[in-house]
N, C-alpha and C positions, 0 to 999 in steps of 0.2 A: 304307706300313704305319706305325704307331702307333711310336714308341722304346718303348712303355710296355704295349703287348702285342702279343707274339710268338708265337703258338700251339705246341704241338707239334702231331705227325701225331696223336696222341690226345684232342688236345684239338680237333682240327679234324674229325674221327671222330665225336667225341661231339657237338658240336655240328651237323652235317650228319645224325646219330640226332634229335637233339632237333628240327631244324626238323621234318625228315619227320614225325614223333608231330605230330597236332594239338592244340593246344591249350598245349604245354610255352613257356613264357620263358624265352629263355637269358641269364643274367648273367654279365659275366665281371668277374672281381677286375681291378686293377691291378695291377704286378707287386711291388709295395713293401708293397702291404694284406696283411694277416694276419701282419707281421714279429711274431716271436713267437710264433708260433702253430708246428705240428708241421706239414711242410708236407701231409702229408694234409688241415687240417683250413682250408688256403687254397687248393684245386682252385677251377675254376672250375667253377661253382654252374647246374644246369638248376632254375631256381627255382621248381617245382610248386608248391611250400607259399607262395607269392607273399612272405616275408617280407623283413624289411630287409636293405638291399643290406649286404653285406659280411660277413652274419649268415651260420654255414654253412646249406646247401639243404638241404630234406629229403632229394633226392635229388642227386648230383657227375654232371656229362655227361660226364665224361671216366672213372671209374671203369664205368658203365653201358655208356659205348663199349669200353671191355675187358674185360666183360661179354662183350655182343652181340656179339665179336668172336671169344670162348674157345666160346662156345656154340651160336652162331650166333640169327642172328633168329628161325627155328624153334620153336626151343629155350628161345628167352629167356622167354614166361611161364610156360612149366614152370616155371621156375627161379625165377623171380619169388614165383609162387604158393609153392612151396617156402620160399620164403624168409619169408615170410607165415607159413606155420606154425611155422616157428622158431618166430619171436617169440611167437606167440600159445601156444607148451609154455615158453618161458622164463619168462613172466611169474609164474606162481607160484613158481617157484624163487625168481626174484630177489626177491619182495615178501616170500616166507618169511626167505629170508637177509636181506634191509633189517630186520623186526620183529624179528628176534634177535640185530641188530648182528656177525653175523657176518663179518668181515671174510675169511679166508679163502673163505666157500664166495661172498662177492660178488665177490673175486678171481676165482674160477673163471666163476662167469656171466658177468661184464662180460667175461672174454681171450672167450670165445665169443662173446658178442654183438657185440664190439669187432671181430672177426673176419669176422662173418659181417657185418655191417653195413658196410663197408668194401670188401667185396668186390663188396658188390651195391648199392653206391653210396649209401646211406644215409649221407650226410657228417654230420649234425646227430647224429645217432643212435652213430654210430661215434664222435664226437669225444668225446661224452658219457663212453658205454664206457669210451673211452683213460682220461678223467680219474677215472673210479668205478676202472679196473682198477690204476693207477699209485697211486694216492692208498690204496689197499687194500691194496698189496705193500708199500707203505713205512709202512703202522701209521698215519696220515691219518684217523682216525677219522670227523674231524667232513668233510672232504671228501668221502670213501668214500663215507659215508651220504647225502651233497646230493646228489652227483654219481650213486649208484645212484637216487634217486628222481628225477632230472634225466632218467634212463633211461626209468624207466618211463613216465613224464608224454610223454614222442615218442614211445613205444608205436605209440599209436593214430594220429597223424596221421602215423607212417613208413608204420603198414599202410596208412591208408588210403591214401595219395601212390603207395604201391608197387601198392596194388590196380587206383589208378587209371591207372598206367602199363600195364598186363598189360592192362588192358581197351583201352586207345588202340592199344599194338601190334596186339591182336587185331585191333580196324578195323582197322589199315596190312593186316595180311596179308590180309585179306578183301576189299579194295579191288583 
């Protein structure tokens, strides 16, 4: 084995999720990449959204296999889809709070989004969050604001990444 990557049993979880889905690349960090970073936002990466290596994924295999694992495979595009609609009732909150620079109520969207984004393995999308919801509690103005439109702007290629995972399970379970 690698000195320089070690799995855990979740990280080898997610990745044995990721081969089964057809279609998913699985990247993994090194274990030194992302120093600096909050280590949520250096998981090792199921790269659906195919972007540059080291970049967070749209979607984390190891946050997804603890997911699929609290839920069960069943379960999981209920949850998926669910998660889908979050996003798509947040967006007008947050783009109202972005237009009126309100920092408070982007505080409150991003701990949400950052939460639910996080849980359901949206890595890009949650790290975003972190930086809109931190940068918002500490008065941050000019980050708050980048970092909530940073939000928005993954919106759509979270849903879609998410969408298109809920439909790949569904093949697994139909197979």
């Amino acid at each position: 084995m690698s000195p320089y990557f070690r799995p855990t049993i979740t990280q080898i979880a997610g990745m044995t999720i990721a081969f089964c889905i057809p279609g998913l690349l699985i990247r993994t960090l090194a274990a030194d990449e992302g120093a600096g970073q909050h280590p949520q936002d250096s998981m090792n990466k199921t790269g659906i959204n195919g972007g540059d290596f080291g970049a967070a994924a749209l979607i984390d295999d190891a946050a997804l296999a603890a997911l699929t694992a609290d839920v069960g495979m069943k379960n999981l595009v209920t949850v998926l889809t669910a998660f889908n609609d979050e996003l798509v009732r947040r967006v007008p909150v947050l783009q109202a709070a972005l237009d009126a620079s309100d920092l408070a109520a982007i505080a409150r969207e991003t701990h949400s989004i950052k939460g639910s984004a996080l849980t359901f393995g949206a890595a890009a999308l949650g790290a975003a969050a972190r930086r809109a919801n931190d940068a918002s509690r500490t008065g941050d103005s000019t980050t708050a604001l980048l970092a909530a439109r940073e939000v928005l702007a993954l919106m759509p290629a979270t849903r879609e990444a998410v969408a298109r995972l809920a439909m790949q399970t569904t093949e697994v379970q139909q197979q």
